[in-house]
N, C-alpha and C positions, 0 to 999 in steps of 0.2 A: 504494500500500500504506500510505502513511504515515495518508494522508487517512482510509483503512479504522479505524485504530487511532486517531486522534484524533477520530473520530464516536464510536467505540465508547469512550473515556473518559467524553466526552462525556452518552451516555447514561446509560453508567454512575451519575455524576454525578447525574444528571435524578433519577436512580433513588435513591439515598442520601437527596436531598433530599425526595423525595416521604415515601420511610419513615419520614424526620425530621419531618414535617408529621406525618402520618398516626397517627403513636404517640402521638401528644395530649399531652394536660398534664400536669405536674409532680405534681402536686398527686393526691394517693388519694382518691379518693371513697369515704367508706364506704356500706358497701349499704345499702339501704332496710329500716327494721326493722319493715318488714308491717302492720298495724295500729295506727297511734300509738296511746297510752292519753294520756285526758284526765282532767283533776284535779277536783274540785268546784269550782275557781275559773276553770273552761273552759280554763288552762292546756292546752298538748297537745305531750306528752314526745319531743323530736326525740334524745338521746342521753343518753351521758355525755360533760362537759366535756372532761374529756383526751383521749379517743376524737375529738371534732370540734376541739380545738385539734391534735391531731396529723394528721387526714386536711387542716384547713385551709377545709375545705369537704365540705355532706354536702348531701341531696336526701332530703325526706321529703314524707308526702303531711298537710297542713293541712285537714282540713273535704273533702278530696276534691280541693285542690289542691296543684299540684306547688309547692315550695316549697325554697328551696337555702336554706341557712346556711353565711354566714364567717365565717371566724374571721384577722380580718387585725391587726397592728400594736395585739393586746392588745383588741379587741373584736370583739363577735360583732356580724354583720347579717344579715338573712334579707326576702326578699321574694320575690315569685311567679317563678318556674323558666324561664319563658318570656318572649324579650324582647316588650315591648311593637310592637315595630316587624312585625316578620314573624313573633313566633314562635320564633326561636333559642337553641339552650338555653344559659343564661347560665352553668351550673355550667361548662362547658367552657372559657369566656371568661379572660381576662387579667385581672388586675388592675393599676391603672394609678394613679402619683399626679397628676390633675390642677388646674391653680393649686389646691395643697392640699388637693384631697380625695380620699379613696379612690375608685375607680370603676371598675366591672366593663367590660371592652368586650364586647360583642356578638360571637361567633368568626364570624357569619353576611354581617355587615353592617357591624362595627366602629360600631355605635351605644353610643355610653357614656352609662352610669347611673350616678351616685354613690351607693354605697351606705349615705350616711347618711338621704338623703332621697327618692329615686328620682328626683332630677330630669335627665332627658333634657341632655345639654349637646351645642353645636357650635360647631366653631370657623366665624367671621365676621369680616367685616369691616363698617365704617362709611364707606361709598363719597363718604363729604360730608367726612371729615376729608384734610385736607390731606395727608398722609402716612399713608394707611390700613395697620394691619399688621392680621391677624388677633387675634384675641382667644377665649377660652371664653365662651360666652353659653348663658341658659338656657334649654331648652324649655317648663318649667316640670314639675310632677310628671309621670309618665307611666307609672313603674313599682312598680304595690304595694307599700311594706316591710311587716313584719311586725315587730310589737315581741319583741325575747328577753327571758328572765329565767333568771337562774343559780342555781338553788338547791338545796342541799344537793348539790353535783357533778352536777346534772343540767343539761341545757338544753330550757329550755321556748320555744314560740312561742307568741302569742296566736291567735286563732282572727282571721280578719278582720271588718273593720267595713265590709259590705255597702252601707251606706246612702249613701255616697260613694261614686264607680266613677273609675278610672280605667284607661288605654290597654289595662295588660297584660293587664286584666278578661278580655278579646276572646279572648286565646290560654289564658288559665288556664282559661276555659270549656270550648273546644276541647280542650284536652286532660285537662280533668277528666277524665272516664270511662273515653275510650280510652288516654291518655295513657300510656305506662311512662317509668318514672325511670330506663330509658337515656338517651330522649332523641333518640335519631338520626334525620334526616333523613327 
């Protein structure tokens, strides 16, 4: 009988912890506000300031692309919605401070992107040093950013510069069209 009752905490247990995954992140996404409007300076209007400094992070659609905006440690960053590695939606992700930089992790894959540059980073080691520890090393860019501008209490994103391409290119394609800014699996 005991054993009955110590499986069934048990599970119990299993259970709490699952629902505690499952309810996701901290962090309010505000909803997508339908049709961005674009400026005659190709600006394209993701919010107002306070509105995205209070949700922290919002998901609007750029030119047809999914595109997240943060708002972390007093500045904004925004880059394509989709991790470059699989596809994983980044708004969902962790933010992390690594050797000093901000960086989203991937909730898919735990791939981390520094949100100042988009550059892919992993921990390695240097199997020739005498006492190898692990280290942050770079992938090098991998994932689109988007430049913001804050004006007049609004937040604006630029439009992308197509002419370069990089990793996230691949899924921000994919999910241009069909894509919703839920995001799920």
């Amino acid at each position: 009988m005991l054993d009955l009752v110590v499986l069934s905490l048990h599970f119990f247990l299993c259970f709490l912890i699952f629902l505690a995954i499952w309810r996701g992140h901290k962090d309010v996404d505000l909803p997508s506000s339908g049709p961005a409007e674009t400026r005659p300076d190709g600006l394209i209007w993701i919010g107002k300031e306070e509105d995205v400094k209070r949700s922290r992070r919002t998901t609007a659609k750029v030119k047809g692309r999914e595109v997240v905006v943060f708002y972390h440690e007093g500045k904004f960053h925004a880059l394509d919605s989709r991790c470059y590695h699989e596809g994983g939606p980044l708004r969902l992700g962790e933010i992390e401070d690594i050797d000093g930089q901000a960086c989203i992790v991937c909730p898919w894959h735990k791939y981390v992107i520094t949100l100042e540059t988009g550059e892919g980073l992993y921990e390695g080691i240097n199997p020739l040093e005498p006492s190898p520890r692990p280290q942050w090393q770079s992938k090098g860019v991998k994932q689109r950013i988007h430049k913001v501008t804050i004006d007049n209490g609004n937040v604006y994103v630029s439009p992308p510069d197509l002419s370069v391409s990089f990793d996230s290119d691949y899924f921000a394609d994919k999910y241009k069209n069909g894509g919703d800014l839920s995001m799920a699996k």
